[in-house]
C-alpha positions as CSV (number, residue, x, y, z in Angstrom):
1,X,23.9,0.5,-51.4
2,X,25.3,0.7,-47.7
3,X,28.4,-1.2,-46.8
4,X,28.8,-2.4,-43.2
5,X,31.7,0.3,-42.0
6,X,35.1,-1.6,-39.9
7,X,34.9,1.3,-37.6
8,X,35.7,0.0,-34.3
9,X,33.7,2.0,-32.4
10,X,30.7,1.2,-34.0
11,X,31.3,-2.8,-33.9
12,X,31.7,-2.2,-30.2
13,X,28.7,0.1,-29.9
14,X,27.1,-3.4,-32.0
15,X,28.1,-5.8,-29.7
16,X,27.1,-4.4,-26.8
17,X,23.9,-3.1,-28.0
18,X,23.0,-7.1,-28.9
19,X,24.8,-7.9,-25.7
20,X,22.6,-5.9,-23.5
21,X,19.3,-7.2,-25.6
22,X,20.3,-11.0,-25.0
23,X,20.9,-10.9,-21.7
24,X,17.6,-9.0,-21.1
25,X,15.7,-11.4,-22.5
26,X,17.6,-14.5,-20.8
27,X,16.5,-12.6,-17.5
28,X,12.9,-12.2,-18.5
29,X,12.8,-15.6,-19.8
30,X,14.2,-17.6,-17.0
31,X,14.6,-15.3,-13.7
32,X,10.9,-13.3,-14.4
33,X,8.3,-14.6,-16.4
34,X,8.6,-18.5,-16.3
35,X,9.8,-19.4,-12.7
36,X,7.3,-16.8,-10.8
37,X,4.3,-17.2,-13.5
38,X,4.2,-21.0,-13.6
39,X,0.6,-21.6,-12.3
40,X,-1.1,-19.7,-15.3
41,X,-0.9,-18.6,-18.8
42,X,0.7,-15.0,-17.9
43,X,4.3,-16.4,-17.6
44,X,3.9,-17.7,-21.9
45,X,1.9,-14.2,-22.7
46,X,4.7,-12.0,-21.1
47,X,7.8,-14.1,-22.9
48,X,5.8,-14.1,-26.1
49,X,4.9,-10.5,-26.2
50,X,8.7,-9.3,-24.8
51,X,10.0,-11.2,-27.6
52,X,8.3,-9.7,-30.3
53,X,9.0,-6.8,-28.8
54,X,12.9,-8.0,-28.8
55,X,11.9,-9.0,-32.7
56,X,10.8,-5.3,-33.8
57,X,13.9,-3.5,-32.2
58,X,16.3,-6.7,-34.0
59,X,14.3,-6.1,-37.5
60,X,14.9,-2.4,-36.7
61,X,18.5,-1.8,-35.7
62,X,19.3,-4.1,-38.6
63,X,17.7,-2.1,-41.1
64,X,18.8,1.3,-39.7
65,X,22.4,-0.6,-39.7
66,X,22.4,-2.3,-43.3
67,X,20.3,0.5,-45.0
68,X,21.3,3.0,-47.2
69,X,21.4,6.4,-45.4
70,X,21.3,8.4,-48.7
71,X,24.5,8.5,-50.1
72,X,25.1,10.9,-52.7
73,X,26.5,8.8,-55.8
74,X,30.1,9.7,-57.5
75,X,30.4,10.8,-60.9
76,X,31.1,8.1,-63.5
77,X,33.8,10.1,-64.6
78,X,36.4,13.4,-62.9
79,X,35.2,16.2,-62.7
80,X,37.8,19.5,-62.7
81,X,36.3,21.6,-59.5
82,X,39.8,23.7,-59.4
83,X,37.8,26.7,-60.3
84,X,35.8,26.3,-57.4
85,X,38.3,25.4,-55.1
86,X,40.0,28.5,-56.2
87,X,37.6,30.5,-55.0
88,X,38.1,30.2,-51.6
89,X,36.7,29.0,-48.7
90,X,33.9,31.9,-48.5
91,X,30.0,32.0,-46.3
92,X,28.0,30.5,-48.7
93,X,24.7,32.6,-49.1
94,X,21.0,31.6,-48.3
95,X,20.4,30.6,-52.0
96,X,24.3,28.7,-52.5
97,X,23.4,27.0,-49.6
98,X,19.6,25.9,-50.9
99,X,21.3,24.8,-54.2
100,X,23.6,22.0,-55.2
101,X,27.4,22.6,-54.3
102,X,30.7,20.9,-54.4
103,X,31.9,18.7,-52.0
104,X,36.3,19.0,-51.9
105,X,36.6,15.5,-50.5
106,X,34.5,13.2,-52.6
107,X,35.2,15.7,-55.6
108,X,31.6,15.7,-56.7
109,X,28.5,17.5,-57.1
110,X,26.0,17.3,-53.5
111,X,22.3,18.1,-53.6
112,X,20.9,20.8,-50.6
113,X,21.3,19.6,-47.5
114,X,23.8,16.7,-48.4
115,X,26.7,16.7,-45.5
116,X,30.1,15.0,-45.5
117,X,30.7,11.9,-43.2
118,X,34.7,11.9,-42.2
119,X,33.7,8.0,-41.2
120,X,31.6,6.8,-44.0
121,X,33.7,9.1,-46.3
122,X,30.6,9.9,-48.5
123,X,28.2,12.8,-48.9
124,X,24.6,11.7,-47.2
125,X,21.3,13.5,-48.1
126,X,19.6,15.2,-45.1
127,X,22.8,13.7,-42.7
128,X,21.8,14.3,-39.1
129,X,24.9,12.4,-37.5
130,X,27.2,9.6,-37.6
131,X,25.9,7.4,-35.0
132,X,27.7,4.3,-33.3
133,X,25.4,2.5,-32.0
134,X,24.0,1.8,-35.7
135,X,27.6,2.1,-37.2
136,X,26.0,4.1,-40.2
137,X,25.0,7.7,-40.8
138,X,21.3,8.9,-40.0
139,X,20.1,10.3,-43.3
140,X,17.5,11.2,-45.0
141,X,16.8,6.9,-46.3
142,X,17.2,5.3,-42.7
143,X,16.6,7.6,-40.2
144,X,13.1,6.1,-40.0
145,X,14.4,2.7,-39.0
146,X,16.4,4.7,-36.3
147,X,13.9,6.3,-34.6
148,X,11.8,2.7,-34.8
149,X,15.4,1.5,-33.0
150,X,15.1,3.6,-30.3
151,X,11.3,3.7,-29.9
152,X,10.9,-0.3,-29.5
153,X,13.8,0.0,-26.8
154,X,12.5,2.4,-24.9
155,X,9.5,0.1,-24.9
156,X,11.7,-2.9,-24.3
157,X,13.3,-1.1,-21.0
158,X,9.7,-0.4,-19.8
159,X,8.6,-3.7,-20.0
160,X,11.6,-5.3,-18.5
161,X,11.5,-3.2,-15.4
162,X,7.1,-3.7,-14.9
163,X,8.1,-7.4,-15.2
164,X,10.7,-7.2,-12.6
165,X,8.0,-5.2,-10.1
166,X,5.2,-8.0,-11.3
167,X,7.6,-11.1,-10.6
168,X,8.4,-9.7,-7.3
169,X,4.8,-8.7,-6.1
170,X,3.8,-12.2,-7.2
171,X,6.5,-13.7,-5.8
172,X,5.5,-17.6,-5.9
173,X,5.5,-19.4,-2.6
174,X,4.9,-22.3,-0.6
175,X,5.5,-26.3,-1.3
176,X,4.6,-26.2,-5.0
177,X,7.4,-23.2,-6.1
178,X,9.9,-24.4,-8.1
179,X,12.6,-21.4,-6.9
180,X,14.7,-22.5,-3.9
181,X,16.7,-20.1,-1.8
182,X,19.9,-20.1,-4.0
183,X,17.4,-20.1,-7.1
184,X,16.0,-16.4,-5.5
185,X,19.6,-15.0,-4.5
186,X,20.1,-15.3,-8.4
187,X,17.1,-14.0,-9.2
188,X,18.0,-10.8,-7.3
189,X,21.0,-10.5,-9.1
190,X,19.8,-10.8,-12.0
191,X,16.8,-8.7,-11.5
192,X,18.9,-5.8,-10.4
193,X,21.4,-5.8,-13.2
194,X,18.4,-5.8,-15.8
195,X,16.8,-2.7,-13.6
196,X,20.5,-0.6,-13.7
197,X,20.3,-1.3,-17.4
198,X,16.6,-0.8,-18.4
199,X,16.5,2.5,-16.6
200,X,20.2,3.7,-18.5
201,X,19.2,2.4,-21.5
202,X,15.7,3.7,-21.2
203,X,16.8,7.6,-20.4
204,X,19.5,7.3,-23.0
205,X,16.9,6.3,-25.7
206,X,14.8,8.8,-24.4
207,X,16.7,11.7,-24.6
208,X,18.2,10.3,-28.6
209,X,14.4,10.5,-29.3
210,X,13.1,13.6,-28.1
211,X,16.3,14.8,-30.1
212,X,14.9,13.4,-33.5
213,X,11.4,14.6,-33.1
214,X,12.8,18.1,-32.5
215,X,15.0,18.2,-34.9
216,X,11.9,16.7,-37.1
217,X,9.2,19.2,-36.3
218,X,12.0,22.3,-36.5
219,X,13.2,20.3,-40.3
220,X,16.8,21.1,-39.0
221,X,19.3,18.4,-38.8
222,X,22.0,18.4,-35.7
223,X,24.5,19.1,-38.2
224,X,22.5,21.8,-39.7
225,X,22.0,23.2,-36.0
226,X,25.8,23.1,-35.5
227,X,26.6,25.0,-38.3
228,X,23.4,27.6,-37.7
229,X,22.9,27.3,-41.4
230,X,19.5,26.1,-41.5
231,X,18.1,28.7,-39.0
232,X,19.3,31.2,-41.8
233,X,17.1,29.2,-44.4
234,X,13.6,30.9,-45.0
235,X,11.8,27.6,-45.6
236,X,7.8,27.5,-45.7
237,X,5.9,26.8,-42.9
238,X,4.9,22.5,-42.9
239,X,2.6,21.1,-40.8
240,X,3.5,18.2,-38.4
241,X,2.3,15.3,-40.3
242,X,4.1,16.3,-43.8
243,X,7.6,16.7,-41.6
244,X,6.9,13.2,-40.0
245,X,5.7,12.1,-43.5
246,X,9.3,12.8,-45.5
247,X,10.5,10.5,-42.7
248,X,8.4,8.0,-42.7
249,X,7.1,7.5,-46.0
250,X,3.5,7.9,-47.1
251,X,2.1,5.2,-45.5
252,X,-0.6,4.7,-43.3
253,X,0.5,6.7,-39.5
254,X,-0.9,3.2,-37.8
255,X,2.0,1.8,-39.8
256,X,5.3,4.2,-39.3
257,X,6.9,2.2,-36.6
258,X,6.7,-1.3,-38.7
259,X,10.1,-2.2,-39.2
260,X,9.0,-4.6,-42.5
261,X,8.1,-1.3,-44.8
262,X,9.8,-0.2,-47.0
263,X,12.4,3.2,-46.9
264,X,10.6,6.3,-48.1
265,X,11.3,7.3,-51.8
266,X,13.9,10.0,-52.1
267,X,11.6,11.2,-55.1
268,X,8.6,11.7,-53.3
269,X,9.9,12.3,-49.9
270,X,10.3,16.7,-50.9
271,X,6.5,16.6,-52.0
272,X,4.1,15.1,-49.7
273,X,0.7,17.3,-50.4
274,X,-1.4,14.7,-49.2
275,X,-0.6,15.4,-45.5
276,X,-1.0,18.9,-45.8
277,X,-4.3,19.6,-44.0
């Protein structure tokens, strides 16, 4: 089970992250979609569907925050390892680093690809990095709630800058608009604040993302790409969909980026045949 980490860095990364997603939607709410959208249905569609959209990346982050990353349990009981700390600290070769080894910190045995956390101070299966912003690891049980993170805000910063371009090109007019002249100097305010930080949210997303697909499709994590190990692995060949598969789970493709299913099973996860074509 995952236990919410008092790193200060990551409570920060927290705060601001929820910071940013508030104010967003106070801006869409009541600067964009209500006051220029009064005289149809339009203004009610676009702050319904923004806030589902605000609900997917909540139920999301949460998950990818209070979820289990894959930590590698301790043994009930010590275990002596001075034999193998004795032996120095030599390369491992291809098939020691394919098999289970010994981690000196948490004095315990690690499956393959299991990695060291200096913050979370456990071993975490498939670990691709700490990150902050979630103030957890990204393993191998929770990295598919991260990439649903950043996927619904990238979608979130999309939307929020076409609905600052609509409520502008619609500006509403005349003796039955509601906005005064002090009403529209806020709403230009507000309108570029929530542009400056849709688009830097948006390309920081963005470029997290294209970061997990790669490291995905290649089935090397960024700590395995620091440490070169895994280009050294001769692993076989997978296709596509069984690599997006032991992240996602065996469920439905339509169905990956819902936040409400479940983690994919850490026994299954090695073994998906059925996407193999």
């Amino acid at each position: 089970m995952a236990v919410f980490r008092a790193d200060p860095c990551g409570i920060i990364c927290i705060v601001v992250t929820y910071a940013a997603v508030i104010y967003a939607d106070y801006v869409v709410v009541r600067h964009l979609a209500i006051p220029t959208m009064t005289s149809n249905l339009w203004g009610a569609f676009h702050v319904v569907l923004f806030n589902i959209i605000v609900f997917l990346l909540t139920l999301a982050h949460l998950r990818a925050v209070f979820s289990d990353p894959g930590i590698v349990p301790l043994p009930a009981n010590n275990i002596d390892f001075s034999d193998v700390r004795s032996a120095g600290k030599r390369k491992l070769s291809e098939k020691e680093a394919e098999d289970w080894t010994v981690c000196a910190r948490c004095d315990a045995y690690r499956p393959p690809r299991a990695h060291h956390c200096k913050i979370c101070r456990r071993c975490i299966r498939r670990m691709d990095h700490h990150c902050p912003w979630i103030n957890n690891c990204v393993g191998e049980l929770n990295q598919k709630f991260f990439i649903q993170f950043l996927f619904y805000t990238g979608v979130a910063c999309c939307y929020a800058l076409l609905l600052v371009i609509i409520s502008w090109v619609i500006e509403c007019t005349g003796p039955g608009c509601k906005i005064d002249h002090q009403g529209r100097q806020t709403r230009v305010v507000h309108s570029v604040i929530l542009t400056i930080e849709a688009i830097l949210f948006g390309l920081f997303v963005s470029a997290i993302m294209c970061d997990q697909l790669s490291a995905i499709f290649t089935d090397e994590t960024a700590v395995e790409q620091i440490q070169k190990r895994g280009r050294e692995r001769e692993r076989p060949r997978k296709p596509k969909m069984a690599l997006l598969a032991e992240v996602f789970g065996r469920g439905k493709p339509l169905l990956w980026l819902c936040p409400c299913q479940a983690a994919p099973d850490p026994q299954t996860i090695s073994n998906p045949q059925e996407y193999d074509v």
